[in-house]
MARGULUM-905756 format. One record per residue (C-alpha): x, y, z; residue number from 1. Coordinates in Angstrom, 1 decimal. Last residue first. Layout:
+--------+--------+--------+-----+
:      X :      Y :      Z : seq :
+--------+--------+--------+-----+
:      X :      Y :      Z : NUM :
...
+--------+--------+--------+-----+
END
This chain:
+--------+--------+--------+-----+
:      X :      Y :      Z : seq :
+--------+--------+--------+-----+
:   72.8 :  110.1 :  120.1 :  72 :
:   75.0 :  110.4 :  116.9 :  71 :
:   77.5 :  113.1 :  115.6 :  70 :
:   79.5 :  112.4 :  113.1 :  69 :
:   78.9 :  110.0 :  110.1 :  68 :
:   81.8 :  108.7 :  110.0 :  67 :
:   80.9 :  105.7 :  107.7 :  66 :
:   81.6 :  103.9 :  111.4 :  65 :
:   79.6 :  105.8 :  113.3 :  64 :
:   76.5 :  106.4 :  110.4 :  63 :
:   76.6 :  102.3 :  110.6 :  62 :
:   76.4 :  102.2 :  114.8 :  61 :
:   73.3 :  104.9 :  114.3 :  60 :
:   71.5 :  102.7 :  111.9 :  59 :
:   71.7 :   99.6 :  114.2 :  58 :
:   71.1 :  101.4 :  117.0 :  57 :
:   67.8 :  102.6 :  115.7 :  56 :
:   66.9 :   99.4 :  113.9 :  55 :
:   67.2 :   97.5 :  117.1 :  54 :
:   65.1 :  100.0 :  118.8 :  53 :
:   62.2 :   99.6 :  116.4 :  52 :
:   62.7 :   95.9 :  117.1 :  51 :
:   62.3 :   96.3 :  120.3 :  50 :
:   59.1 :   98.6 :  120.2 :  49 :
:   57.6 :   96.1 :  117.8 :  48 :
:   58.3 :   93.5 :  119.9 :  47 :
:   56.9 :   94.9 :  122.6 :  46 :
:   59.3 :   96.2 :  125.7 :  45 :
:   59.3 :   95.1 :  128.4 :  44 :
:   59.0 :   97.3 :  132.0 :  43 :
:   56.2 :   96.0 :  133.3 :  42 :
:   58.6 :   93.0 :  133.8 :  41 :
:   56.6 :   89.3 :  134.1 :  40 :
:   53.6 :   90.6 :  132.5 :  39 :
:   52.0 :   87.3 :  131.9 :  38 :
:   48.8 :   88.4 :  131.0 :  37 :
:   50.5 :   90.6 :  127.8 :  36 :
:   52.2 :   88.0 :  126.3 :  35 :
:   54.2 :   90.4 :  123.7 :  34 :
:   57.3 :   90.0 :  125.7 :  33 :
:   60.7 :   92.0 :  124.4 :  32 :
:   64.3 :   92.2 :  125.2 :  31 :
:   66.6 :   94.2 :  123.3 :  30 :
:   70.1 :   92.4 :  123.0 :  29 :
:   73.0 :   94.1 :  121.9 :  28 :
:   76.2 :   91.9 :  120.5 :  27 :
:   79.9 :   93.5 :  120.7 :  26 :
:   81.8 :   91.6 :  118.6 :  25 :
:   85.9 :   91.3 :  118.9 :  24 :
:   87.3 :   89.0 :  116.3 :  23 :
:   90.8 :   87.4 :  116.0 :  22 :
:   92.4 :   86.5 :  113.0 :  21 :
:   94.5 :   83.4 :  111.9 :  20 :
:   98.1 :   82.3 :  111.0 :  19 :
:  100.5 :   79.9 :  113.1 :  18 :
:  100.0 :   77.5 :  110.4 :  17 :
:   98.5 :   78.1 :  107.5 :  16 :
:   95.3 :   76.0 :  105.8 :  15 :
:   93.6 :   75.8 :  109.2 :  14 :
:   92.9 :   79.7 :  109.4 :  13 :
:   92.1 :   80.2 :  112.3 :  12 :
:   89.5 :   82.5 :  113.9 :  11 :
:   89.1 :   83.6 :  116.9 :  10 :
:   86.4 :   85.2 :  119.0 :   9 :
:   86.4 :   87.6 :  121.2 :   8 :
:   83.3 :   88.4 :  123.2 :   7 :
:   81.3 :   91.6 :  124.5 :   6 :
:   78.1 :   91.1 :  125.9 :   5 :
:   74.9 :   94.1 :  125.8 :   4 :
:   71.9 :   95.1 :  127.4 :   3 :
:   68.9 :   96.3 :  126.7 :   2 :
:   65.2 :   96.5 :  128.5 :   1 :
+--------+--------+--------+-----+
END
């Protein structure tokens, strides 16, 4: 299972007054559960399998913004 927050996050810059940035991070979780007599969601992933997908997206989200075309 995935899912993903979106925050903002600002940044000042103590140095200069009135002066700073702002940040906007989109974080993606992939949850995983390698305790296999616990089972809680027969749906989780392993943490192999979440990692992998981590990887994925993470590849995918840096062709994006090289401009990499088309994704998916």
């Amino acid at each position: 299972m995935s899912y993903r927050t979106v925050r903002i996050i600002r940044h000042p810059v103590d140095e200069i007054p009135d002066c700073g940035r702002i940040e906007v991070r989109v974080s993606y979780f992939f949850e995983y559960d390698d305790n296999k007599g616990r089972c809680l969601r027969p749906d989780a992933m392993t943490q192999e399998q979440a990692l992998e997908a981590a990887k994925k997206l993470a590849r995918e989200e840096q062709d994006r913004l090289d401009g990499g075309g088309n994704v998916g």
